[in-house]
C-alpha positions as CSV (number, residue, x, y, z in Angstrom):
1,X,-7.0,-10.7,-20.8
2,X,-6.1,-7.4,-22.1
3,X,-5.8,-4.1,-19.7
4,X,-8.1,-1.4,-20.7
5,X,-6.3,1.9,-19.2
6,X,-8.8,4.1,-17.6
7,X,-7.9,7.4,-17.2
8,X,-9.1,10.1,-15.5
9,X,-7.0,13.4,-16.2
10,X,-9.2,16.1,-17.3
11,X,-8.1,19.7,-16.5
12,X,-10.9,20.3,-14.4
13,X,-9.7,17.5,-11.7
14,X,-6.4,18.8,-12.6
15,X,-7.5,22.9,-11.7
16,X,-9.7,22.0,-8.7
17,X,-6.3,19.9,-6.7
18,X,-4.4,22.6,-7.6
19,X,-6.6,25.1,-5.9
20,X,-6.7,23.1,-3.1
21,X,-3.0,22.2,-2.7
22,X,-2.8,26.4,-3.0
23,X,-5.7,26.8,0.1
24,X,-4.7,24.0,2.1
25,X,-0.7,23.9,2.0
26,X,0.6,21.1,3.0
27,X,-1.7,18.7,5.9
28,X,-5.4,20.3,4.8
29,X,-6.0,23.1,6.7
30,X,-8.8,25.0,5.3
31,X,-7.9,28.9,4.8
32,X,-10.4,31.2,7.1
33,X,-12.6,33.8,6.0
34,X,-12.6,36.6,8.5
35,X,-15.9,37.5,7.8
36,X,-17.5,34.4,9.2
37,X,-17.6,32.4,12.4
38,X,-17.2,29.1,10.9
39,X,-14.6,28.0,8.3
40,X,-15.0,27.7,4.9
41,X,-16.4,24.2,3.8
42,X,-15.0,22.8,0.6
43,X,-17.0,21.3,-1.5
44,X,-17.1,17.3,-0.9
45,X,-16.5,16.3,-4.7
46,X,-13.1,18.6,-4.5
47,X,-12.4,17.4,-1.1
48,X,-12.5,13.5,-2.6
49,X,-10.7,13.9,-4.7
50,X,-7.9,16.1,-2.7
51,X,-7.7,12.5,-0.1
52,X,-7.8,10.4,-3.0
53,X,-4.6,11.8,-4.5
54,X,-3.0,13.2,-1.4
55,X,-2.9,9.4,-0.2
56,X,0.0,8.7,-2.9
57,X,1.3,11.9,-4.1
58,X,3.0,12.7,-1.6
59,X,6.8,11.9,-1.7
60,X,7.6,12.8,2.1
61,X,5.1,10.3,3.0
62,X,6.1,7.3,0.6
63,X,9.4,8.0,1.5
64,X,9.5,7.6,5.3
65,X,6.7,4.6,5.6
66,X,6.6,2.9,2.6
67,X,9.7,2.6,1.1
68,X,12.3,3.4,4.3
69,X,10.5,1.0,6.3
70,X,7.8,-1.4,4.8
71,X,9.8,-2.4,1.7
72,X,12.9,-2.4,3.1
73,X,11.7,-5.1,6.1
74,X,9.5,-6.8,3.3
75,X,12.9,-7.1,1.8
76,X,11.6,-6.0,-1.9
77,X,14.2,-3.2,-1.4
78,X,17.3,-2.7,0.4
79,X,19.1,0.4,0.6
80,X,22.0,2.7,2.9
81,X,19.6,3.4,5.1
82,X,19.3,2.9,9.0
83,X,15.9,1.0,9.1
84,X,17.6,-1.7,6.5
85,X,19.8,-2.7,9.5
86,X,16.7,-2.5,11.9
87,X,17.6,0.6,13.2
88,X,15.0,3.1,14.3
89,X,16.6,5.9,16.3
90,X,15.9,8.8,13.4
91,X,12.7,10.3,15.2
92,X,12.6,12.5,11.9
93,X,11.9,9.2,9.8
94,X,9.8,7.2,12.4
95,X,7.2,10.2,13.2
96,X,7.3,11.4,9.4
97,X,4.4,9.2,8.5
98,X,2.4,8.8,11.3
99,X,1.8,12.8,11.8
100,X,1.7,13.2,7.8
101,X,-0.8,10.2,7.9
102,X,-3.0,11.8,10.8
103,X,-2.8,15.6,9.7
104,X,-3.6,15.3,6.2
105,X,-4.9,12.2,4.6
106,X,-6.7,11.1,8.3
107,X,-8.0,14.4,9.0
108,X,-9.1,15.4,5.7
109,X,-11.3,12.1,5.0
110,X,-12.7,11.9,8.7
111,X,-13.7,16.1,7.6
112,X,-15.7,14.2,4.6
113,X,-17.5,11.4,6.0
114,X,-19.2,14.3,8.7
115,X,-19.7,16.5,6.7
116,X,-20.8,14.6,3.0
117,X,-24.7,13.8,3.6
118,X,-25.5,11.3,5.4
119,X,-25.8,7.6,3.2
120,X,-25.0,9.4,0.0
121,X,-22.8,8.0,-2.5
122,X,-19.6,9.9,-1.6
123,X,-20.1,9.6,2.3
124,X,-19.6,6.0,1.8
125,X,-16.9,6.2,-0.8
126,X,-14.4,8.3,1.9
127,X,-15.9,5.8,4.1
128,X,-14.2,3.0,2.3
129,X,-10.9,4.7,1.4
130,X,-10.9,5.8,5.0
131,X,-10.7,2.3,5.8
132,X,-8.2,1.1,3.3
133,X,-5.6,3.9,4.3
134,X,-6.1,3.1,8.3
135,X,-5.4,-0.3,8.0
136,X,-1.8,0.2,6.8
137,X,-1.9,2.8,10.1
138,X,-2.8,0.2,13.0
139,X,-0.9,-2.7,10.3
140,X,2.5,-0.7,11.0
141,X,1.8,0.0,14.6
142,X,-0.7,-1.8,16.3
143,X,-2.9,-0.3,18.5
144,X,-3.6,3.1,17.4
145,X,-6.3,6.0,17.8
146,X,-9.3,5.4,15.6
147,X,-12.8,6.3,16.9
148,X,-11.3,9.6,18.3
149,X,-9.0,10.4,16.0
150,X,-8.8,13.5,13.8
151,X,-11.7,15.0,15.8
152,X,-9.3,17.8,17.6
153,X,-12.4,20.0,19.0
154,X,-13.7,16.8,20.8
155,X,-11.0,14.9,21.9
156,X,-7.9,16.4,22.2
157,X,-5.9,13.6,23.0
158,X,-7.5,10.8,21.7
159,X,-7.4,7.3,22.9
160,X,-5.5,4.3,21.4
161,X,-8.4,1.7,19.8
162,X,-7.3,-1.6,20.5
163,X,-6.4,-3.2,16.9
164,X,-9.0,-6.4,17.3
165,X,-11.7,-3.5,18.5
166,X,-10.4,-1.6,15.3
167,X,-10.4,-4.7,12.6
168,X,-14.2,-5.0,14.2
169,X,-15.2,-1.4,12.9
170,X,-13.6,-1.7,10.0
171,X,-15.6,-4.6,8.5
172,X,-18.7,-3.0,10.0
173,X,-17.8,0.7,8.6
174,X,-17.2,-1.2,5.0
175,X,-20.9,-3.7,5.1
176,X,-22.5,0.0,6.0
177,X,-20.9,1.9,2.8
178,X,-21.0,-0.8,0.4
179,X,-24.7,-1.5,0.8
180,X,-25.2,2.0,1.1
181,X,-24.0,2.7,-2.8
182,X,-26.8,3.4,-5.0
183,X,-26.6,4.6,-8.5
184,X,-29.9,6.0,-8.3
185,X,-28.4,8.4,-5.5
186,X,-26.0,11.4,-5.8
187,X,-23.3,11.0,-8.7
188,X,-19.9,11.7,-7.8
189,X,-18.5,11.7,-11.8
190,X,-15.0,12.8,-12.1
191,X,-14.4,14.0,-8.8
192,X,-13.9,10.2,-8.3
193,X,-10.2,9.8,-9.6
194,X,-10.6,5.6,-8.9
195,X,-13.6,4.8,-10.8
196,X,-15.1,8.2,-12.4
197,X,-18.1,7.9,-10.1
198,X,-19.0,4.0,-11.1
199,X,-20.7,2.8,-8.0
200,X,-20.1,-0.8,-8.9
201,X,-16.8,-0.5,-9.1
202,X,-16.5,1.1,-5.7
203,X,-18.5,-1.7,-4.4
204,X,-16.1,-4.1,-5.8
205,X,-13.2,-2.4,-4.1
206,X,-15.0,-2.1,-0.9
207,X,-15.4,-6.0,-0.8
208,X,-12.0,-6.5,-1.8
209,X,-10.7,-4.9,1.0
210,X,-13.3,-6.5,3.3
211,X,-11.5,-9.8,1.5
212,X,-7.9,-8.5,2.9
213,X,-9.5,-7.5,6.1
214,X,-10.9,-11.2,6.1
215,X,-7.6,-13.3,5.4
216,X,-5.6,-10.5,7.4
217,X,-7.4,-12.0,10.5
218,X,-7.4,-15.6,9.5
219,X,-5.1,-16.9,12.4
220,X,-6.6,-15.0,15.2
221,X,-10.5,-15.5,14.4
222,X,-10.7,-18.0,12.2
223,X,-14.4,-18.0,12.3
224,X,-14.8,-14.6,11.5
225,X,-12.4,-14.5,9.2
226,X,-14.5,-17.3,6.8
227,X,-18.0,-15.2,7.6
228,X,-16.6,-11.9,6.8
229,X,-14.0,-13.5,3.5
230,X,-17.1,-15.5,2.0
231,X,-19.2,-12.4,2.3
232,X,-16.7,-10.0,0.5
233,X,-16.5,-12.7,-2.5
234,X,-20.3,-13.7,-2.4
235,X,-20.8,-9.9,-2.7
236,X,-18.6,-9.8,-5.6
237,X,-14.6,-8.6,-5.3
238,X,-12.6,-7.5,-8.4
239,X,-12.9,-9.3,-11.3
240,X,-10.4,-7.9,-13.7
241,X,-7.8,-5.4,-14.0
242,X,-10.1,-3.0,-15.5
243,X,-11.0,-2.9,-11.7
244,X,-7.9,-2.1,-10.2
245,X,-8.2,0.8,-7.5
246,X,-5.3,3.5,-8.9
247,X,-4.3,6.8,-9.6
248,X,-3.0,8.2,-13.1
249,X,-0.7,10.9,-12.7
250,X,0.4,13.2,-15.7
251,X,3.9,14.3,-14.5
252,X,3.7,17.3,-16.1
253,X,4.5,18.6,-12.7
254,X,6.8,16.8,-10.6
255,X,6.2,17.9,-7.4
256,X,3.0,17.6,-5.8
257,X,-0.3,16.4,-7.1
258,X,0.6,15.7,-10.6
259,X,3.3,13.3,-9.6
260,X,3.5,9.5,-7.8
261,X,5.5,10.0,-4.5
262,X,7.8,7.2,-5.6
263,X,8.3,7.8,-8.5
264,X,9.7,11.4,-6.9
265,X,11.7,9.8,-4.1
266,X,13.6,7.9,-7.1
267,X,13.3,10.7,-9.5
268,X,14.6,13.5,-7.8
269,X,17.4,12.5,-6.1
270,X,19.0,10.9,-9.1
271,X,20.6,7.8,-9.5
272,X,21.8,7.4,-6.6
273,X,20.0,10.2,-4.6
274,X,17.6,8.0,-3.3
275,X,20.1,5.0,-2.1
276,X,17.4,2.2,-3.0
277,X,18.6,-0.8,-4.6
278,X,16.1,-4.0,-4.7
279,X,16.6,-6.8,-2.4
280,X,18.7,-9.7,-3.1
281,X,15.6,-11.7,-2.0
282,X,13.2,-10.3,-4.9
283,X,16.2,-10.2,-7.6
284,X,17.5,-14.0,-7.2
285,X,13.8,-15.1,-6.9
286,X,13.1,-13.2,-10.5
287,X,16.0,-14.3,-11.8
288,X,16.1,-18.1,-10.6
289,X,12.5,-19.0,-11.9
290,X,13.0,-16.6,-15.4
291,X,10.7,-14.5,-14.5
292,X,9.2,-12.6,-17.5
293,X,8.7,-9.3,-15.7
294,X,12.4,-9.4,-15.4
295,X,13.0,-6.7,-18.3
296,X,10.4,-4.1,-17.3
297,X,11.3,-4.1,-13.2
298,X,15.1,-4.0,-12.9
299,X,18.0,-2.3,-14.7
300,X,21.3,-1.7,-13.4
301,X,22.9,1.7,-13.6
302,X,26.7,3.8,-13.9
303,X,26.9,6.4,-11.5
304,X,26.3,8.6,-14.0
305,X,22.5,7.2,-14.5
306,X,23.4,5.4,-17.8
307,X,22.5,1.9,-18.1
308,X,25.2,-0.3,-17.4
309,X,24.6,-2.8,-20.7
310,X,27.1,-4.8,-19.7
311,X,24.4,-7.0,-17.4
312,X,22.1,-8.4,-19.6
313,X,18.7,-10.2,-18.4
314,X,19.1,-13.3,-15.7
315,X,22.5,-11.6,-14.9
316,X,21.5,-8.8,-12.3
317,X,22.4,-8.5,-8.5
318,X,20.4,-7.5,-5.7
319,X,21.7,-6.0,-2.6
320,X,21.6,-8.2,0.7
321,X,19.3,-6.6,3.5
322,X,21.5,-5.1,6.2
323,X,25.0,-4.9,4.5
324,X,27.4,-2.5,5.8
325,X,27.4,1.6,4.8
326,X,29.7,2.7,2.1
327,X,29.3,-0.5,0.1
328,X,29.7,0.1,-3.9
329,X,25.8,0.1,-4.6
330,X,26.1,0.5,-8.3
331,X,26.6,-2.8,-8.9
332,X,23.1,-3.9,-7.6
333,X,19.8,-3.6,-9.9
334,X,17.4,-0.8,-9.3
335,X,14.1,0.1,-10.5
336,X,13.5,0.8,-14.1
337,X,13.7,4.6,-13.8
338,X,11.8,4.9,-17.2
339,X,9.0,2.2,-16.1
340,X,8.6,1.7,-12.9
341,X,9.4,5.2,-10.8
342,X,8.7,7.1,-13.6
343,X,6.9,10.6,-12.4
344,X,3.5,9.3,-14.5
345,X,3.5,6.2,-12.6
346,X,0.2,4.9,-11.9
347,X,-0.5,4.4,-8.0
348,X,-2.0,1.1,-7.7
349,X,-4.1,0.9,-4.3
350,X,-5.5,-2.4,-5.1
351,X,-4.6,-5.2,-7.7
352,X,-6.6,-7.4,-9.0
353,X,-4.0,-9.6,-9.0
354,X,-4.0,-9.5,-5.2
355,X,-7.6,-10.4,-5.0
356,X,-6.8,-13.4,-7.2
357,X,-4.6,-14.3,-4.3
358,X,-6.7,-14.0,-1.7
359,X,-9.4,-16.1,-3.3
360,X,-6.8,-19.0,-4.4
361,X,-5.9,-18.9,-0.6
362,X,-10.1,-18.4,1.0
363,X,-10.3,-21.6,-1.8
364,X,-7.4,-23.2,0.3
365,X,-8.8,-22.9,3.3
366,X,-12.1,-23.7,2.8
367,X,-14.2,-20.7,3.0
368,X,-15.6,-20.8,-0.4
369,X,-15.8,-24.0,-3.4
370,X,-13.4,-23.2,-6.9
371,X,-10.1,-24.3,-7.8
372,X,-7.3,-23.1,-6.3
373,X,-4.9,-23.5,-9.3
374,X,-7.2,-21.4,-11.4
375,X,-6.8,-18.9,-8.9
376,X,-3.4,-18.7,-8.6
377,X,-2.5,-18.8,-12.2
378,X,-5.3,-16.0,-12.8
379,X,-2.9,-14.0,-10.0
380,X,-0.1,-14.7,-12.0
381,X,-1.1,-13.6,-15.1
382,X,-2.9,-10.4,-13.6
383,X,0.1,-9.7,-12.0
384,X,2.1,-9.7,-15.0
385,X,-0.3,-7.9,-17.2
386,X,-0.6,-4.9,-14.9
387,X,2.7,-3.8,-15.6
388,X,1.3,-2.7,-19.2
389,X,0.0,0.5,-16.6
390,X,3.1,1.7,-16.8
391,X,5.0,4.4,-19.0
392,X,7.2,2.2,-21.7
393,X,6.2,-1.1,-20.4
394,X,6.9,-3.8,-22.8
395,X,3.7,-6.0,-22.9
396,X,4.1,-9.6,-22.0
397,X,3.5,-12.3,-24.3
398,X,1.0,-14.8,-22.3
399,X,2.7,-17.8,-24.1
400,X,5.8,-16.4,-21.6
401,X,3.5,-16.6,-18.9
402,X,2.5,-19.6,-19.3
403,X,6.4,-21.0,-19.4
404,X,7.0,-19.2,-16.5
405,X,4.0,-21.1,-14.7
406,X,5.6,-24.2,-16.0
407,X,8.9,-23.3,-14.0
408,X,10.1,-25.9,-11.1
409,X,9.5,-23.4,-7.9
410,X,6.3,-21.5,-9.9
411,X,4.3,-24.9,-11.4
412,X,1.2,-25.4,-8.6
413,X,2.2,-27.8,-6.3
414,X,-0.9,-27.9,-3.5
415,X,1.5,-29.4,-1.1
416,X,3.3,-26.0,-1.1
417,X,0.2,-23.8,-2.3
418,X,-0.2,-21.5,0.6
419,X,4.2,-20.7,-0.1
420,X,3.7,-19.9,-3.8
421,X,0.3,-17.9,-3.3
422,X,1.9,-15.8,-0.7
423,X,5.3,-15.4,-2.5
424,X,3.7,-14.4,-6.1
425,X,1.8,-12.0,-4.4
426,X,4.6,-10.5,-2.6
427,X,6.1,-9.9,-5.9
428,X,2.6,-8.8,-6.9
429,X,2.9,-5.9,-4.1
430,X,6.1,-4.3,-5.2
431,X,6.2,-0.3,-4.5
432,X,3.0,-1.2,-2.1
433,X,5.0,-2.0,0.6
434,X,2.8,-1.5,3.6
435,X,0.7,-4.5,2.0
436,X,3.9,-6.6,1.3
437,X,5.2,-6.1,4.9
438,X,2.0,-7.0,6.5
439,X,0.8,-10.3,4.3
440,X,4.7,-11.4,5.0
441,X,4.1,-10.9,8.9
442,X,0.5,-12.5,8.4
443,X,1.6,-15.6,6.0
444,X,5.2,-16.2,7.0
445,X,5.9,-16.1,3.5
446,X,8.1,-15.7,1.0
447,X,10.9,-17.4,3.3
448,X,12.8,-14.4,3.7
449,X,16.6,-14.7,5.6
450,X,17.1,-11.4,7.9
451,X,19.5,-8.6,6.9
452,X,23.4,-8.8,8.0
453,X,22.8,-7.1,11.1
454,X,21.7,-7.0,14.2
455,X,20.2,-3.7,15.5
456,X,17.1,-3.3,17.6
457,X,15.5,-6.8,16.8
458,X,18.6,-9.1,17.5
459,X,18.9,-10.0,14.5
460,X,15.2,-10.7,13.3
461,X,13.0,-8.9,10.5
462,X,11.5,-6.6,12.4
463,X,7.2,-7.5,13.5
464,X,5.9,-3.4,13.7
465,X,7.5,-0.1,13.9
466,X,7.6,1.8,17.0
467,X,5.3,4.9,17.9
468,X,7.0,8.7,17.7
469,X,8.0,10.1,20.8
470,X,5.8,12.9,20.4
471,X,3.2,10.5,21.4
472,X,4.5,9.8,24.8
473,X,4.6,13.8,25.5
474,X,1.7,14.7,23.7
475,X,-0.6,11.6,24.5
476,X,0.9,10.3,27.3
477,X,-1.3,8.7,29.5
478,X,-3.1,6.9,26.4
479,X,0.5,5.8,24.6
480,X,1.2,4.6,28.2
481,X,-1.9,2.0,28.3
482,X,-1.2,1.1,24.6
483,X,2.7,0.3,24.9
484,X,1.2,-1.9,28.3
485,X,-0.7,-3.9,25.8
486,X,2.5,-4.7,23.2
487,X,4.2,-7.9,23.8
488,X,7.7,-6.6,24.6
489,X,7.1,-3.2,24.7
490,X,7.2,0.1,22.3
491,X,10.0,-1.7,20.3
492,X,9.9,-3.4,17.1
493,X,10.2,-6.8,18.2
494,X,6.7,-6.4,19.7
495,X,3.8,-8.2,17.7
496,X,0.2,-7.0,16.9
497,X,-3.2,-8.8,17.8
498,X,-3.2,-10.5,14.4
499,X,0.7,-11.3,14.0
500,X,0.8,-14.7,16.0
501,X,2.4,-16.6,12.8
């Protein structure tokens, strides 16, 4: 089960998002020419492959949602930051990623699917993506504008979608593109910083999220959930990791394009800059069941971004969620800075590993025949494997794999199979965050204990994160109805349509 890198890094890709990170500064606006009456259109190759990178690359934006919030209420991470202690009253933070998510990313890959022609081949790839990045959107919030959004000259304050009426779209939008992929149509190539153009490999991702999408609604619409689940693996989902959905990134410039945003966030802010420290709940779990990835995820440092050798393997800390301000955090393990938030990175949208987990579970629950230890084990060692992506990885052994599948809490019990599925993939998801925090909300597992202190939810992890202000000024008669719908309000205690675990 070897991991055959695929790497897309020519100069030309590298020239072309360069160009338009110079035309389109920071949230895609396209530079007029005053001699025309309509903007300039760029090219749809160059415009992929701008939202493919832009969706990761951009450390303001994996700071604020997926590492601030999602990892820290997924408890991968903890760190001396407000949201750890289920605060939310920075409006800087909360709105950071909801405008970045709508101005650039959202805007730029609703400009694509109109313009691209119709059915082609990269019409239906942004069609895809678009769905992959707006489900962590409505998955953090709820209720959020979809059919309207992004499309300013129409609707200039657009209405909040309900989330069922948007899950509903999103399947449909993704049987639309997949079947509409044809090799024998228009060929995308390199432009295509995923796959290099490979159609079937787009198709694969496409019913892999149309998998998540499935299980993501299991508890609310059961019966959907098995038609749309059973399609998405009849169809054919990932099969390896030489089909994992990511980005390379060269680091040769470590701002921008060329770098991961998390790998930035950690980067540039030094040691202890970025005030991230993993979990308690992810370190004791690694280090209670010998977990082989142990070496390559976690090292603790001096405050003078040394390696402290003095805390071998089995022997790290992780910081307890919620712990007061001020606390000596150099005692707690952090990220390999040389492996894991290294600027060259990889951005990994979708795991194989994942989809190994989703199929042990639509095995579990009936929606398709197989074994659902084969599944799980095939997760695990996926999930292991793919650290080999990364820059100085040490590769590991499969006969340590298969110990660590022979430990107490890891060995497949089917008594506690949907626990163990969820839990490995929640390791599976680390840096991902948005994922984490949602299949944690939507599973119930791992069995996470809330941080130290109270805050806004009383106490509890909170269940979604609050909409900017902005919203009730700028959009205020729609955020009004949406914030009607919400359980307990616009606060983070309120659940979504799917989050009845």
């Amino acid at each position: 089960m070897l991991i055959i890198l695929k790497k897309y890094k020519s100069l030309l890709f590298l020239s072309v998002l360069f160009i338009i990170s110079a035309c389109t500064k920071d949230f895609g606006e396209i530079n007029t020419n005053p001699n025309a009456t309509e903007p300039d259109k760029i090219d749809a190759k160059l415009q992929l492959s701008y939202v493919l990178n832009r969706a990761s690359s951009e450390r303001f934006d994996q700071w604020r949602g997926n590492l601030i919030y999602c990892s820290q209420w997924a408890q991968q991470l903890s760190g001396d930051w407000d949201p750890d202690r289920y605060n939310t009253t920075n409006e800087d933070w909360l709105s950071a990623w909801w405008d970045a998510s709508y101005l650039r990313v959202g805007k730029d890959v609703e400009d694509l699917i109109v313009t691209a022609e119709e059915g082609s081949n990269i019409q239906s790839m942004a069609i895809i993506f678009k769905v992959y990045f707006f489900q962590k959107l409505t998955d953090m919030y709820g209720d959020i504008p979809y059919s309207e959004a992004n499309q300013g000259a129409v609707f200039t304050q657009p209405k909040f979608d309900k989330q069922e009426d948007i899950y509903n779209s999103f399947i449909n939008d993704l049987k639309t593109a997949i079947s509409n992929l044809d090799v024998s149509k228009d060929e995308v190539g390199s432009a295509d910083i995923l796959y290099g153009g490979d159609v079937e490999q787009w198709k694969k991702f496409g019913n892999s999220i149309l998998l998540r999408i499935a299980m993501r609604i299991s508890n609310v619409n059961p019966e959907l959930a098995q038609e749309v689940g059973a399609l998405a693996l009849t169809n054919g989902v990932m099969t390896s990791n030489d089909d994992i959905a990511l980005v390379y990134y060269s680091g040769s410039n470590t701002d921008g394009i060329n770098a991961n945003g998390v790998g930035e966030v950690f980067q540039d802010f030094g040691v202890s800059g970025h005030r991230f420290r993993y979990s308690d709940e992810l370190v004791n779990f690694i280090i209670n069941n010998d977990d082989p990835r142990e070496d390559n995820l976690m090292d603790t440092y001096n405050s003078d971004g040394t390696v402290d050798n003095t805390v071998g393997s089995g022997n790290h800390l992780g910081r307890p969620n919620g712990i007061p301000t001020g606390t000596n955090d150099f005692v707690f393990a952090q990220p390999r800075r040389d492996v894991m938030v290294t600027y060259d990175a990889p951005a990994i949208y979708f795991s194989f590993a994942e989809v190994e987990f989703l199929r042990a579970e639509a095995i579990l629950l009936d929606w398709i025949s197989g074994d659902v230890e084969e599944a799980y084990q095939s997760g695990v060692y996926a999930a292991c494997q793919q650290l080999s992506l990364y820059p100085n990885a040490e590769p590991i052994d499969e006969d340590d794999i298969e110990d660590y599948l022979e430990e107490n809490d890891i060995e497949f019990d089917v008594s506690r199979a949907k626990e163990q599925i969820n839990t490995q993939k929640w390791v599976a998801l680390l840096f991902d965050g948005f994922e984490a925090y949602a299949n944690y909300r939507r599973s119930g597992f791992p069995n996470l204990t809330p941080g130290f202190t109270d805050g806004e939810s009383n106490g509890e992890i909170p269940r979604r994160l609050r909409y900017p202000r902005g919203e009730a000024v700028r959009n205020a008669a729609n955020y009004d109805e949406a914030v009607s719908r919400l359980s307990d309000g616009d606060v983070i205690i309120s659940r979504m349509w799917w989050d009845v675990n």
